[in-house]
Structures are given as structure tokens and as C-alpha cells.
C-alpha positions in Angstrom: -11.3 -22.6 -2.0 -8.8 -25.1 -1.2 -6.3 -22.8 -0.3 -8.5 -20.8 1.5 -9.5 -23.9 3.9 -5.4 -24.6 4.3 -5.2 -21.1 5.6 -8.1 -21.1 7.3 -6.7 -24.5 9.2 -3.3 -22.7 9.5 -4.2 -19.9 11.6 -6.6 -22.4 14.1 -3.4 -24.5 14.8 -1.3 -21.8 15.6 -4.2 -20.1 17.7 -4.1 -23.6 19.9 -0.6 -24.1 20.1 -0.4 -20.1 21.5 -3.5 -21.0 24.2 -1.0 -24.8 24.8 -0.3 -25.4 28.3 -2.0 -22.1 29.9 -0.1 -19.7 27.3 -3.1 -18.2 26.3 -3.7 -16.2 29.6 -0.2 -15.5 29.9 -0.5 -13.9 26.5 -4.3 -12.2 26.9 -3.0 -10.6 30.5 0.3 -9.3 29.3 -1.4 -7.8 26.2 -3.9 -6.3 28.1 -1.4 -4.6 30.1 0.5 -3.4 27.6 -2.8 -1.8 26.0 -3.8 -0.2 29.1 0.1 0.8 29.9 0.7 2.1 26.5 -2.8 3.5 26.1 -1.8 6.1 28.9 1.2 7.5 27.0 -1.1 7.5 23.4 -4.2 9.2 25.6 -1.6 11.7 27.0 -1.1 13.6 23.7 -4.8 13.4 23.0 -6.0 15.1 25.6 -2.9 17.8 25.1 -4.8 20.4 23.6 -7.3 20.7 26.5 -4.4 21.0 29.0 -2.7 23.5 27.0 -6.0 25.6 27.1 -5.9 24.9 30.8 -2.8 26.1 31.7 -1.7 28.1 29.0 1.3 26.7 27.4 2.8 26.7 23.8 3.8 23.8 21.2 7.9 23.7 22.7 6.0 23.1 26.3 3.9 20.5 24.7 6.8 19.0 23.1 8.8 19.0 26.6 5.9 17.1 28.2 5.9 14.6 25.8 9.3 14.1 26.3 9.2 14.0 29.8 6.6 11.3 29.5 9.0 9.1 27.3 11.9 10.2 28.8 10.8 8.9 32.1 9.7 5.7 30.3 12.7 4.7 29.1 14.7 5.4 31.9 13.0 2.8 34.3 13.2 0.5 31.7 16.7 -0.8 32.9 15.6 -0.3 36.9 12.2 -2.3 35.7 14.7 -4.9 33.7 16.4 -5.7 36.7 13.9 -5.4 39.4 12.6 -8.7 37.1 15.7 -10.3 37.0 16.4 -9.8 41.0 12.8 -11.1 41.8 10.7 -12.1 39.0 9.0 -10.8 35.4 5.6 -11.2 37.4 6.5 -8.5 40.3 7.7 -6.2 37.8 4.4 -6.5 35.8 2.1 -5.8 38.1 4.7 -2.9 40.0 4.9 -1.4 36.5 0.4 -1.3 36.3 0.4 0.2 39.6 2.8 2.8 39.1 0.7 4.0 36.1 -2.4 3.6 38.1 -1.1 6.4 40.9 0.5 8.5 38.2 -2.8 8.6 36.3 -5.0 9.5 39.4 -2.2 12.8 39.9 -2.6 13.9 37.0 -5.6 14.2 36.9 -5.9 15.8 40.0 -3.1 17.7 39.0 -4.2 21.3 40.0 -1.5 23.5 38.3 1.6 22.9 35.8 4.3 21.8 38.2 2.6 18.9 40.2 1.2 18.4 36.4 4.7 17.2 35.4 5.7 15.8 38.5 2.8 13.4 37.8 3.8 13.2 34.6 6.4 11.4 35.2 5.0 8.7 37.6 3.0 7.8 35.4 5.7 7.6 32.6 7.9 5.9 34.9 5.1 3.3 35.5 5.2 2.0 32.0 8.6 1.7 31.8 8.7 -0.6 34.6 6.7 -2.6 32.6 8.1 -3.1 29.5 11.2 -5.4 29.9 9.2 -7.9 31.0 6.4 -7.5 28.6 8.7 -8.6 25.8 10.7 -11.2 27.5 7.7 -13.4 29.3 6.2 -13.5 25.7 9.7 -14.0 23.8 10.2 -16.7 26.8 6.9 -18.2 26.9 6.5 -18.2 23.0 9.9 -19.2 21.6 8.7 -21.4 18.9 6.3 -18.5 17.7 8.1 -15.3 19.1 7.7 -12.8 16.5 3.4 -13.9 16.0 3.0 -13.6 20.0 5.0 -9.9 20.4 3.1 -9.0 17.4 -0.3 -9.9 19.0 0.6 -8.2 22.0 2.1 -4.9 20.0 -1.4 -5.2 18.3 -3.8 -5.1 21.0 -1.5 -2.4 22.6 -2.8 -0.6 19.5 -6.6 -1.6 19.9 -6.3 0.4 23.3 -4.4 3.1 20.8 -7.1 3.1 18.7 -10.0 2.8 21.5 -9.0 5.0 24.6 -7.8 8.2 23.1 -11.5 8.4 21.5 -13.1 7.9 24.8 -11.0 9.9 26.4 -11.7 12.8 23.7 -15.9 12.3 23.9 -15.3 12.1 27.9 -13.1 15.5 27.7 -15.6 17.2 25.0 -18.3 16.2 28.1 -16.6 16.6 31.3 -12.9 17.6 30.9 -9.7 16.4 30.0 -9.4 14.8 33.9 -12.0 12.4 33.3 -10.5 11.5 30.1 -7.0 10.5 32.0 -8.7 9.4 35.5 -11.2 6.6 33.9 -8.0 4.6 32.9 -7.3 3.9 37.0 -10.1 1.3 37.2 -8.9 -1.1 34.3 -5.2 -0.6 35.3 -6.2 -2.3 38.7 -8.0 -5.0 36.7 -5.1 -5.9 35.0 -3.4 -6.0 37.4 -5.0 -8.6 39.5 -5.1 -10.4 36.6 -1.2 -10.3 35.7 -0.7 -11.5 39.2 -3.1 -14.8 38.7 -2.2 -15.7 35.2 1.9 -15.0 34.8 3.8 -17.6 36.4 6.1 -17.3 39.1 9.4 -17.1 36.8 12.9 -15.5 37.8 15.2 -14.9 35.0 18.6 -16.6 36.2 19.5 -13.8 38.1 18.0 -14.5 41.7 20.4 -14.8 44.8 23.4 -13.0 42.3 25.2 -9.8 43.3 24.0 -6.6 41.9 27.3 -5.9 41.0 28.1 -9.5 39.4 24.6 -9.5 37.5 25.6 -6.1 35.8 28.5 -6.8 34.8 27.5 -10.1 33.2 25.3 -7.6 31.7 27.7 -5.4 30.6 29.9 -8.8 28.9 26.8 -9.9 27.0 25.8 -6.5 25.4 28.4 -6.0 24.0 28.1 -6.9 20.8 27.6 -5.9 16.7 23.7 -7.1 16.8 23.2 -5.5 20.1 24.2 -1.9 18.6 22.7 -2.9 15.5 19.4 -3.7 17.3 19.6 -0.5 19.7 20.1 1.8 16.5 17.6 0.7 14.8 14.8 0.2 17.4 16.2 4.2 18.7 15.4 5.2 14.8 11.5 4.0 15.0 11.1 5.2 18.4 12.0 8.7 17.6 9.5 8.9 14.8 7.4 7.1 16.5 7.6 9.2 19.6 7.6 12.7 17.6 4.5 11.6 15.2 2.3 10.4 18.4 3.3 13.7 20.3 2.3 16.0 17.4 -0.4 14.4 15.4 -3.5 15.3 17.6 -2.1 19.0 17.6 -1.0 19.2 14.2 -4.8 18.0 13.0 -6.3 20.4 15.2 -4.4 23.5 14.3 -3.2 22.7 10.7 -6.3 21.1 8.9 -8.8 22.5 11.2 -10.3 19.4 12.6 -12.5 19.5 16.1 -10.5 17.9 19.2 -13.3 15.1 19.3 -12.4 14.4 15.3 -9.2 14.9 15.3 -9.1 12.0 18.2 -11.1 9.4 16.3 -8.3 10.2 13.4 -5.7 9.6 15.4 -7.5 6.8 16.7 -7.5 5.7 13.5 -3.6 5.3 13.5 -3.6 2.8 16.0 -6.6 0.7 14.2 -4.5 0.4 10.8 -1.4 -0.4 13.1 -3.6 -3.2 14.8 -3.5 -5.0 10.4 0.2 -4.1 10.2 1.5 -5.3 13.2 -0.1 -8.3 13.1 0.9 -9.2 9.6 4.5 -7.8 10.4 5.0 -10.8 13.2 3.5 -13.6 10.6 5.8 -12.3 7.6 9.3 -12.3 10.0 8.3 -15.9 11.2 8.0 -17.0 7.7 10.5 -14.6 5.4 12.7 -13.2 7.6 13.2 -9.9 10.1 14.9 -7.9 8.0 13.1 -7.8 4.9 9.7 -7.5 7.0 11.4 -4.2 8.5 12.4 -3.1 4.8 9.2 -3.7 4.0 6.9 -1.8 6.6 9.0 1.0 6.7 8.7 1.5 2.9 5.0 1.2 3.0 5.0 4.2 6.0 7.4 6.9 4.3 4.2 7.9 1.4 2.0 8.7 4.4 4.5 11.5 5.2 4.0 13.4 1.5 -0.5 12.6 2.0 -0.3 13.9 5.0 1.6 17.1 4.2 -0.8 17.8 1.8 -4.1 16.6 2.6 -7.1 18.5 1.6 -10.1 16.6 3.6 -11.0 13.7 6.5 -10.3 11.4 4.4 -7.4 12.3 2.2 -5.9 12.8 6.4 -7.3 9.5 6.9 -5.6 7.6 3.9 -2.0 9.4 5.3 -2.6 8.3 8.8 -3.4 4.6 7.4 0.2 4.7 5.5 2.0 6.1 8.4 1.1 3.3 10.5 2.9 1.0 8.7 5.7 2.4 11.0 4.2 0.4 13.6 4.9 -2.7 11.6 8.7 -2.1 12.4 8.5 -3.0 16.8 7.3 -6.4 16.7 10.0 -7.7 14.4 12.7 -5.4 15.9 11.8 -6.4 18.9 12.3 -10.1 18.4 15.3 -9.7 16.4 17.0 -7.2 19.7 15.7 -9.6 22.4 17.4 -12.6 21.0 20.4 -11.0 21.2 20.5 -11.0 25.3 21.8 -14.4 26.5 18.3 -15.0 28.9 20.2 -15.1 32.4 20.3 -11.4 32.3 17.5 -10.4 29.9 15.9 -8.3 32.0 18.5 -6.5 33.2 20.5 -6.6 29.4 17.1 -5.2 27.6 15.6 -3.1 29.9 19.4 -1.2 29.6 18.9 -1.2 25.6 15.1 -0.5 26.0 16.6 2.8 28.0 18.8 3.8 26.0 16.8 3.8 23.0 13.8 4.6 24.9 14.9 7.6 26.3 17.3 9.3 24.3 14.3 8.7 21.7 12.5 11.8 23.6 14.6 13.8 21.9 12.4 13.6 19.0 9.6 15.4 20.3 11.4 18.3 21.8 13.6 18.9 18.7 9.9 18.2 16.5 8.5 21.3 18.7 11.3 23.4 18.1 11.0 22.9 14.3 7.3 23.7 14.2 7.3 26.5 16.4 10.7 27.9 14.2 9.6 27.0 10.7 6.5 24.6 10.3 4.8 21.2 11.0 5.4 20.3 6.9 9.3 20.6 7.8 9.1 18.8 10.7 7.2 16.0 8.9 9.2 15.9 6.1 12.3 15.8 8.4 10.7 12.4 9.9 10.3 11.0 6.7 13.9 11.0 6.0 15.0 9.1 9.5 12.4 6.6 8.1 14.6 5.8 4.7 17.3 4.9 7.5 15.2 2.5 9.3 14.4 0.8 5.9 18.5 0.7 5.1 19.5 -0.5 8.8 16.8 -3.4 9.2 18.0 -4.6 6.0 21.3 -4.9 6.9 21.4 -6.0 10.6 23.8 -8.8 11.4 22.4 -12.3 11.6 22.1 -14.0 15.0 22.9 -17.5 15.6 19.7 -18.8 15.4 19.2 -17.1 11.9 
């Protein structure tokens, strides 16, 4: 009981310290965005199969478009890292919401394929806007507890995971897969308005510097062994990440016979288990370390691959989704360990160029995942995944220590 109580009284003084000095609303906001902003990538998939019935397109089309969706993601991460670092994290924030808030309303009044992609990419392009300074307000704001506070927000990122692809799914069953992207618009103005109250008016060192002297400042501080390290590892998870959110909704659909509306709330499921891992993930690498905590969580993901390969049932599916989240329990740690390897005077700028890079040549994965299912099968392409995950256990045990290791 004892210990219990010591716990107990653990977890209330870290909850004040995080609400200290206003924090709190700088972390509930920025987590809300990133819920909202990630939740329109995660519903995107979800509602794939209605679109694809739509407009009449096969499983190499629906890989492009998911690609096209992180591709443009990760390529405004370095224009979104330095719009922050020439003005401030908070303009970026709330440019990044609104971006995805007009991309969202054209596609869903997308009324053929090509302004379909064309939207597509707005909307991709607004979240990538946002991301830099997602991770570096909370990294900033947080730095005695940085790992705990990205986790939090990588967590409620996955409550909207978990949440909005199942109401977009009973909204599509009910009125179409438009509604199921357009009710997103509402809440992304929300949040917003909120971002724009609650972050503080911060600039990152780089205000009143030359473009070209910020950049290549940039370009001096990146390169380094734990910056590579970091990319490589974070560009690892984000393609099996990437190629496992793009398929999953299609592959239970087609595969193992599920309804769209069920095959949401599994998927929905994903993100719920991710919400436990994530969480724990951020309280283990404050306590034992980054790089066993990666080792770790990307151990516990690689049995999901063999369950799900050969699930018979909801709930064998469900027990393989619940192990493959584990992968999520990778970001929050790599994130910390990557950001504290950019000197802060040019953070936005320095990780919004590695968040690109591994961002957006991570889309790769679900092109090359379509190709392998339409050429030999969805079991190959999982199986393929599971081996890029025995190299994300290998690397985050053996990245470099920083200084402040």
C-alpha cells in the first residue's frame, strides 16, 4: 500500500510542476493541436475505402495518396521550422491549424480525383507546418521533464487516433466519406484560437538574422554523428509507421473481411493501446534511459506483425493491433533524444530540416507497401515491415550519447 501511495504522490507532483507557471495550457493547446493535426492524416486512410469506391482507384493509387499526404508533410516541415525561427513557434502553430483547416474543407468538396489530390496536399502541408514547433515549445517549455511532456502530447495525438477515425467511419457509414473529413474544420478553428491565447510570444534566437546566415548556422550545427544517428532512426519508425497507418484500414477490410465501420473502430483501437505505450515510453526514458526504452518498445511491436498475419477473428486482429502499437512507443523518446541534438538558436530551422528529411522520404513506405501487395501480398508486405523494425531495436540501442547524457 505504501508503495502504492509513493506512486500515487509521484505522479501528483509531476502533474503540478507540468501545470507550474501557466505550462499546463501551453501543453493542453499544443496537444490538442497535434491530435486534431495528426488526426487528419490517421482519418485520411480511414475513410480511403469510400473514396476508392468513389472514384474508382486501385491499392498502388491508394498507396500514392498516402504518400502524397506524408510527402507533403514532411516537406514543410523545414519551411514550417523556419517560418518559427524567423517570427515565432506561436505563428507557425496556429498557420500550421489553419492550413489543415482549408485543406480539409477541399477535400471534401473535392468533386473528382485531381482537385482530390491537389487538396490533398494542403492539407498535408498544413501539418507539417506545424510540427517543428510542436516538439520544440514542449522540449523548450518542459526541459526538466522533456521526454514525460512530448510523450503526453504524442499521446493525446493518439486519443484523436483512436477517437476521430471512428467518427469519421459511423459519419461516412451515414452520410459519406465528406462529412467524415469536413467535421474536423470546426475543432481545427478551435484550436486555433486557443494556440494563439495560450503559447507565448517566443522567437527562437533567430529573429532579425539573415536567411542566408540562419541556414547556414543550420547547416554547421547538423552536422553531426547524433544528428544522422537521430534522422536514421526516427526515418526507420516513420516508414513503418507511415506504411502500417496507410494499409491497415484496407488490409482489414479486404483481407479478414471486416465492415468499413469495424474495421475503423480496430484501427481505432491502434491508437488507444498507443495512447498506454506512449505514455509509459516518456516516463521509462526520463528514468532509465532513451535507448533502452526504444529497444524496448520496438521489441514488444515486432510479435504483432506474425498475430496479425495470421489472425483468425476480431479479436485475435485486436490482440496484433495492440502489439503493433508498441511502435508508437518509439517517437516520444526519439524525439527527445533528436531534438536535443539542435543547439536551440536554430531549432526550428535545424529540426524541421531533419523532420523533412525523414518525414518525407519516409513516404516511400507506403508506395513501395502498395506495390508489394498489389505484386505479391499484404502478408509479404507485413512481414517485410517487421524486419525494418529489428533495425529500429539495433539503432536506438546504439545511438551516440549527447552531452547531457
Amino acid at each position: 500500500m505504501g508503495r502504492h501511495e509513493t506512486a500515487g504522490a509521484g505522479g501528483r507532483r509531476l502533474w503540478r510542476v507540468l501545470r507550474a507557471d501557466g505550462r499546463g495550457w501551453v501543453l493542453l493547446t499544443v496537444s490538442v493541436g497535434w491530435a486534431l493535426t495528426i488526426g487528419a492524416r490517421i482519418v485520411y486512410p480511414a475513410l480511403l475505402p469510400g473514396v476508392r469506391a468513389d472514384f474508382g482507384f486501385g491499392y498502388a493509387t491508394t498507396g500514392v495518396l498516402v504518400g502524397l499526404v506524408w510527402a507533403s508533410y514532411g516537406l514543410l516541415q523545414f519551411p514550417g521550422g523556419l517560418l518559427a525561427d524567423l517570427t515565432a513557434h506561436r505563428t507557425a502553430l496556429v498557420s500550421g491549424v489553419g492550413l489543415t483547416a482549408l485543406g480539409i474543407v477541399a477535400v471534401a468538396a473535392a468533386p473528382t480525383v485531381a482537385p482530390f489530390v491537389l487538396a490533398t496536399a494542403v492539407m498535408g502541408a498544413g501539418t507539417g507546418i506545424y510540427g517543428p514547433s510542436r516538439v520544440a515549445v514542449l522540449s523548450n517549455t518542459f526541459s526538466d521533464h522533456e521526454s514525460t511532456a512530448i510523450s503526453i502530447s504524442q499521446a493525446a495525438g493518439n486519443v484523436g487516433n483512436a477517437v476521430l477515425p471512428a467518427v469519421a467511419g459511423v459519419l461516412s457509414a451515414y452520410a459519406g466519406w465528406r462529412l467524415g473529413f469536413g467535421f474536423l474544420t470546426p475543432l481545427l478553428v478551435l484550436v486555433g484560437v486557443g494556440l494563439w491565447i495560450a503559447v507565448p510570444v517566443t522567437t527562437t534566437g533567430g529573429e532579425g538574422v539573415p536567411v542566408r546566415s540562419l541556414l547556414a548556422r543550420t547547416r554547421a550545427a547538423l552536422a553531426t554523428r547524433p544528428v544522422f544517428s537521430g534522422t536514421a532512426l526516427l526515418l526507420l519508425i516513420m516508414v513503418v509507421y507511415q506504411s502500417l497507418t496507410g494499409f491497415l484500414p484496407t488490409y482489414l477490410v479486404d483481407e479478414t473481411g471486416l465492415s468499413p465501420a469495424a474495421a475503423s473502430m480496430v484501427y481505432g483501437g491502434f491508437f488507444a493501446a498507443a495512447v498506454v505505450m506512449q505514455l509509459a515510453a516518456g516516463l521509462l526514458a526520463d528514468r532509465i534511459g532513451i535507448r533502452p526504452t526504444l529497444a524496448l518498445f520496438a521489441g514488444l511491436s515486432l510479435p504483432g506483425f506474425v498475430v496479425l498475419i495470421g489472425a483468425d477473428g476480431r479479436l485475435a486482429l485486436l490482440a496484433g493491433v495492440v502489439l503493433l502499437s508498441g511502435l508508437l512507443g518509439c517517437f516520444p523518446p526519439a524525439h527527445a533524444y533528436t531534438v536535443g541534438t539542435v543547439p536551440e538558436g536554430v531549432q526550428g530551422t535545424g529540426y524541421g530540416l531533419i523532420r523533412t528529411v525523414y518525414i518525407g522520404c519516409g513516404a516511400v513506405g507506403p508506395v513501395l507497401s502498395g506495390l508489394v501487395v498489389d505484386r505479391i501480398s499484404f502478408s509479404a508486405a507485413l512481414a517485410a515491415l517487421g524486419v525494418l523494425v529489428v533495425g529500429i531495436a539495433a539503432l536506438g540501442w546504439g545511438l551516440p550519447a549527447l552531452d547531457a547524457d
